[in-house]
C-alpha positions in Angstrom: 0.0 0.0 0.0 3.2 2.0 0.4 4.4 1.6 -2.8 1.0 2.7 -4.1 0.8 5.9 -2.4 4.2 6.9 -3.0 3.6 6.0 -6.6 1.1 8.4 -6.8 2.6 11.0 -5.1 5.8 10.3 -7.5 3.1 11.5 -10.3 1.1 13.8 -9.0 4.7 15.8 -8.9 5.4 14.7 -12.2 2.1 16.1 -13.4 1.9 19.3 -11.2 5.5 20.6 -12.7 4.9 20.6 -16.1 4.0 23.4 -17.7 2.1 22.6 -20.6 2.9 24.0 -24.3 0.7 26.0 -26.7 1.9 27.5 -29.5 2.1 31.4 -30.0 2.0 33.4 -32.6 5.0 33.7 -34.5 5.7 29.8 -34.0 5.3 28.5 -37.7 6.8 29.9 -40.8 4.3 31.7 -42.5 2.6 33.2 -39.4 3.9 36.9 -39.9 3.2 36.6 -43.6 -0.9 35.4 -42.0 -1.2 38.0 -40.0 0.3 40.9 -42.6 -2.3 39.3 -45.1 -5.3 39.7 -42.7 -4.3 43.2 -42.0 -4.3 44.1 -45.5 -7.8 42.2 -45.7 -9.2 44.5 -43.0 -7.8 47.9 -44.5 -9.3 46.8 -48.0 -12.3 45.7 -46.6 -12.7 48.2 -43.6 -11.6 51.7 -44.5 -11.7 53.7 -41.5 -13.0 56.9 -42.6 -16.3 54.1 -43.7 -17.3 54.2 -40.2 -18.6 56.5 -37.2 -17.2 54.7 -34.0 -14.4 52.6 -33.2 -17.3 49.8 -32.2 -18.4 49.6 -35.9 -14.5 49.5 -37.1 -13.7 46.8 -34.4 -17.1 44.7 -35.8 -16.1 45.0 -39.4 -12.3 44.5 -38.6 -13.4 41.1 -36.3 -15.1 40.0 -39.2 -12.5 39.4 -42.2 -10.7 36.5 -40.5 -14.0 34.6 -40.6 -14.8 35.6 -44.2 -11.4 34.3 -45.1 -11.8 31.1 -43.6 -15.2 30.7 -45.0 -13.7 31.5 -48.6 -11.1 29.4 -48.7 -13.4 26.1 -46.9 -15.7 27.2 -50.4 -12.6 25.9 -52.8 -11.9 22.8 -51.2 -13.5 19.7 -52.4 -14.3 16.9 -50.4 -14.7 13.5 -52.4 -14.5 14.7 -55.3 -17.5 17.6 -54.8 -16.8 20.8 -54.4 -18.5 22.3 -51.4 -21.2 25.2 -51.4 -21.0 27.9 -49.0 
């Protein structure tokens, strides 16, 4: 019963000192050449003389990255269809 409880606690220290790993922005190669292309989306798409208020700028600007995503799922074909958005 020993050996059980110091197994245990043998893992629970494993598991409670380490940090777990996400990846950031930046990690993969083409991450700055993303995120240059989606802020050249937003200024084409959402001029900011176009708007009143920073809230309607910030809705417009929030919304490209989910028109891109949505435009590029409409090209890809899944066996041998092409989908319809």
């Amino acid at each position: 019963m020993r050996f059980v409880v110091h197994v245990l606690a043998a893992l629970g220290l494993l598991l409670a000192a380490a940090a777990p790993s996400y990846a950031a922005c930046g990690d993969n190669p083409g991450d700055a050449a993303a995120v240059a292309a989606t802020r050249a989306q937003i200024a084409q798409q959402c001029p900011c003389s176009s708007f009143n208020s920073h809230g309607a700028y910030v809705k417009c600007a929030s919304g490209v990255p989910g028109r891109q995503r949505r435009h590029a799922l409409r090209g890809m074909r899944r066996g041998g269809r092409e989908l319809r958005g």
